[in-house]
C-alpha positions as CSV (number, residue, x, y, z in Angstrom):
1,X,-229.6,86.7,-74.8
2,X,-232.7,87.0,-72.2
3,X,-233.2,83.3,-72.6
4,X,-229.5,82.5,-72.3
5,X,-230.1,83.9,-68.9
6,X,-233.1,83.5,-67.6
7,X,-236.1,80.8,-67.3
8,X,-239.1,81.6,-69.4
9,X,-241.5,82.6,-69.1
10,X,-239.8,86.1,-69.7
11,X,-241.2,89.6,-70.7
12,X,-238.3,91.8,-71.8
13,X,-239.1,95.8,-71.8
14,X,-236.5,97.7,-73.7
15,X,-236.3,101.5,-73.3
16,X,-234.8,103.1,-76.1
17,X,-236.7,105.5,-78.4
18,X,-239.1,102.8,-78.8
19,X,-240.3,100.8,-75.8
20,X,-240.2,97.3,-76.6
21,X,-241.9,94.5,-74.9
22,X,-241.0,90.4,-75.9
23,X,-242.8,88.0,-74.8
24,X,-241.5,84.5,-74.1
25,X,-243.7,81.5,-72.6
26,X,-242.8,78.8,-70.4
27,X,-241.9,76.5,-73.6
28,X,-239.1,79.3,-74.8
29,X,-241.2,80.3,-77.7
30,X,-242.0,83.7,-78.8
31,X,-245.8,84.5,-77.9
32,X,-245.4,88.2,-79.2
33,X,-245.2,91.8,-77.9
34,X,-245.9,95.4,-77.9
35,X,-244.5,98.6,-79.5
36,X,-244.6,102.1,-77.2
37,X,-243.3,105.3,-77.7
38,X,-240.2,105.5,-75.8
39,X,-239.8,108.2,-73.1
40,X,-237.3,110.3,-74.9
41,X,-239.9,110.8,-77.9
42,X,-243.3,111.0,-75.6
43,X,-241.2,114.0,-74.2
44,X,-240.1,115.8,-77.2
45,X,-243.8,114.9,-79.1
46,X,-245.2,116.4,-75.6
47,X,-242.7,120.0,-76.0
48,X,-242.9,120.1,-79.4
49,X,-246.6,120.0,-79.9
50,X,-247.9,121.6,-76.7
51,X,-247.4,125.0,-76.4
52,X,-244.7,126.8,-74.0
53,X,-244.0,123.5,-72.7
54,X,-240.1,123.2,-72.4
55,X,-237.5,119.8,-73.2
56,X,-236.7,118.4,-70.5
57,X,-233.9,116.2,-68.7
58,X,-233.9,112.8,-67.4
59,X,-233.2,113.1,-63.6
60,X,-234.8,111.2,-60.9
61,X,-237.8,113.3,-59.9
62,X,-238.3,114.5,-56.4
63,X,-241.8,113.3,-55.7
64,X,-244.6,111.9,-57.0
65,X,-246.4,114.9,-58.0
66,X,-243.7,117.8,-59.7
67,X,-244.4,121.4,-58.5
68,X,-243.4,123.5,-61.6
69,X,-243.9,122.6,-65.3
70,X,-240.4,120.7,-65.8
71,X,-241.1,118.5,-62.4
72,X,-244.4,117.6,-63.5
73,X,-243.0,116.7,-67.3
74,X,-240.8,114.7,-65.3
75,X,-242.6,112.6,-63.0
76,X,-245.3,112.1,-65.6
77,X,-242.9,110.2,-67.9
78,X,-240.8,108.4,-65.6
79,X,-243.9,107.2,-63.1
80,X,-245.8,106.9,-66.4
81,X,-243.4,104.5,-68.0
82,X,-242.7,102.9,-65.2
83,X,-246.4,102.3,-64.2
84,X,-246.9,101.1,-68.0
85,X,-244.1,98.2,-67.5
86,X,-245.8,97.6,-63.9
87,X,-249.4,97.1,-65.3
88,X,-248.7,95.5,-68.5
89,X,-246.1,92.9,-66.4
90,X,-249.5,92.3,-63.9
91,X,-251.4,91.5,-67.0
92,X,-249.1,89.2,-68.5
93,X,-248.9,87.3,-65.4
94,X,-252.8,87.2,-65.3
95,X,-252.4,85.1,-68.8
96,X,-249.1,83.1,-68.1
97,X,-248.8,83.0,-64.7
98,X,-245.7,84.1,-63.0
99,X,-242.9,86.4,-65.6
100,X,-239.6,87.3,-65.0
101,X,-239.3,91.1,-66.2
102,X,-235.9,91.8,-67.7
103,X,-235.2,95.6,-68.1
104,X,-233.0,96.6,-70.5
105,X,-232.4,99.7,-72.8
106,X,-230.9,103.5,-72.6
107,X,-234.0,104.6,-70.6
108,X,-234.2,101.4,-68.2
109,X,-231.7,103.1,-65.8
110,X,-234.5,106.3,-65.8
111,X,-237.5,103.6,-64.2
112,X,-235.6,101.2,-62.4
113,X,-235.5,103.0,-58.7
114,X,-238.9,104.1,-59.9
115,X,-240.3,100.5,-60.2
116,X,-242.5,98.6,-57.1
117,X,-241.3,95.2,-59.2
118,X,-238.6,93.1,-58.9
119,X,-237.2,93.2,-62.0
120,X,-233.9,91.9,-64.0
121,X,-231.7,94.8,-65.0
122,X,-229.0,94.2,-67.7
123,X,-228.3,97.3,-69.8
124,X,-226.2,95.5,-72.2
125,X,-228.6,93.1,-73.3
126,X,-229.3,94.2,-77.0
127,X,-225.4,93.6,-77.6
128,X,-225.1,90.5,-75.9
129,X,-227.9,89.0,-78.2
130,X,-226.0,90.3,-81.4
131,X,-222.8,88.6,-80.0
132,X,-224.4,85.6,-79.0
133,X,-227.2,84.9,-82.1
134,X,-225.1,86.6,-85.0
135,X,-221.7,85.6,-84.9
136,X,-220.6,82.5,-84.4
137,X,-217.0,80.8,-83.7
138,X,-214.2,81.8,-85.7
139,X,-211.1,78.9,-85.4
140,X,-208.1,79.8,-86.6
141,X,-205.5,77.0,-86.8
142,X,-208.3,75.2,-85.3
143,X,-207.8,77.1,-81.9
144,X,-210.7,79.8,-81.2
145,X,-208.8,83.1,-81.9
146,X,-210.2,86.3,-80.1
147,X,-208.6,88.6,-82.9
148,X,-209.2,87.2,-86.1
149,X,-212.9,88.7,-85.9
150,X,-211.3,92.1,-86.6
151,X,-208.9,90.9,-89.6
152,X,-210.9,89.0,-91.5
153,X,-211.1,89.5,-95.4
154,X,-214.5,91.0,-96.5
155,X,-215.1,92.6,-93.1
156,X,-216.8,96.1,-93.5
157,X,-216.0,98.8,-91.1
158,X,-219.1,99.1,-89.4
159,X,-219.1,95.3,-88.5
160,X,-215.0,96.4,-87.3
161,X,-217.0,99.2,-85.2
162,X,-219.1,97.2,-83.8
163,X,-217.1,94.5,-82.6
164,X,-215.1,96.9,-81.2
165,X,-217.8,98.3,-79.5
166,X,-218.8,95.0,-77.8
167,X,-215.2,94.6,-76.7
168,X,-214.9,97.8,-75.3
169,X,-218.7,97.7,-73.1
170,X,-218.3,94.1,-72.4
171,X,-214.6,93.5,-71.8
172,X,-214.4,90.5,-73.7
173,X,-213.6,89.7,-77.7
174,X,-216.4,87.6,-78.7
175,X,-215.5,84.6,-80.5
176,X,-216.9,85.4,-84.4
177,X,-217.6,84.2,-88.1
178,X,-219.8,86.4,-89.8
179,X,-221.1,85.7,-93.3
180,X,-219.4,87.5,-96.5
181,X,-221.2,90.9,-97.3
182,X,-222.8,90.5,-100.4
């Protein structure tokens, strides 16, 4: 979906419980990535295995620097994660020369006002790149028909979920054939 988008080269950061990183060069191919813990579990490793030191919320911190334990658990991990996607971006461009940065993920929302980078910012990204790489045209009556994804024979309930789910968040049907479930 990235590359549907955008012009390689391309580093794509997802924040969900794992941050992601993809790395795309200037040719479109894949050059590799990176595996993080995402912010959500550095937090809950942090309060469960530290003593006395609380869960915490995801709210835009005040500062820099926090003042009391849940501020400083706070700014830590957002500036932390954020300064992560900052310097690893910087390094990336040392090797391929000038990225674009998409953002994308549950947690992206967290870093974005947090980053100094211009970066791309599409939350849905994930789900457009199911959509678009997955599932492919359905034709009914050789005309493309937005509802025959749903209805077709064979089609599971979670693949009925989730193409519901993509309609819903996107607004659109997409335009499906999935292969039989074996």
């Amino acid at each position: 979906a990235a590359l549907a988008r955008w012009r390689p080269p391309l580093a794509v950061f997802d924040m969900g419980t794992a941050t992601t990183l993809s790395v795309v060069d200037r040719e479109g191919v894949f050059r590799g990535g990176m595996i993080l813990p995402g912010l959500r579990l550095s937090v809950d490793a942090l309060s469960a295995r530290a003593a006395q030191l609380p869960c915490i919320t995801f709210t835009q911190p005040e500062g820099l620097l926090g003042t009391d334990t849940v501020s400083c658990m706070r700014s830590g991990a957002l500036y932390g994660a954020a300064a992560a996607l900052e310097g690893i971006s910087l390094r990336l461009e040392e090797e391929l020369g000038p990225v674009t940065v998409v953002l994308t993920g549950g947690h992206g929302r967290d870093i974005l006002p947090l980053l100094r980078r211009a970066v791309e910012y599409e939350p849905h990204l994930q789900l457009m790149g199911a959509g678009a790489v997955a599932l492919q045209p359905v034709k009914k009556g050789g005309v493309p028909d937005r509802y025959a994804a749903f209805f077709q024979p064979g089609r599971s309930p979670v693949t009925r979920r989730f193409l519901w789910r993509y309609h819903t968040q996107l607004k659109t049907f997409p335009r499906i054939r999935m292969f039989p479930h074996r």
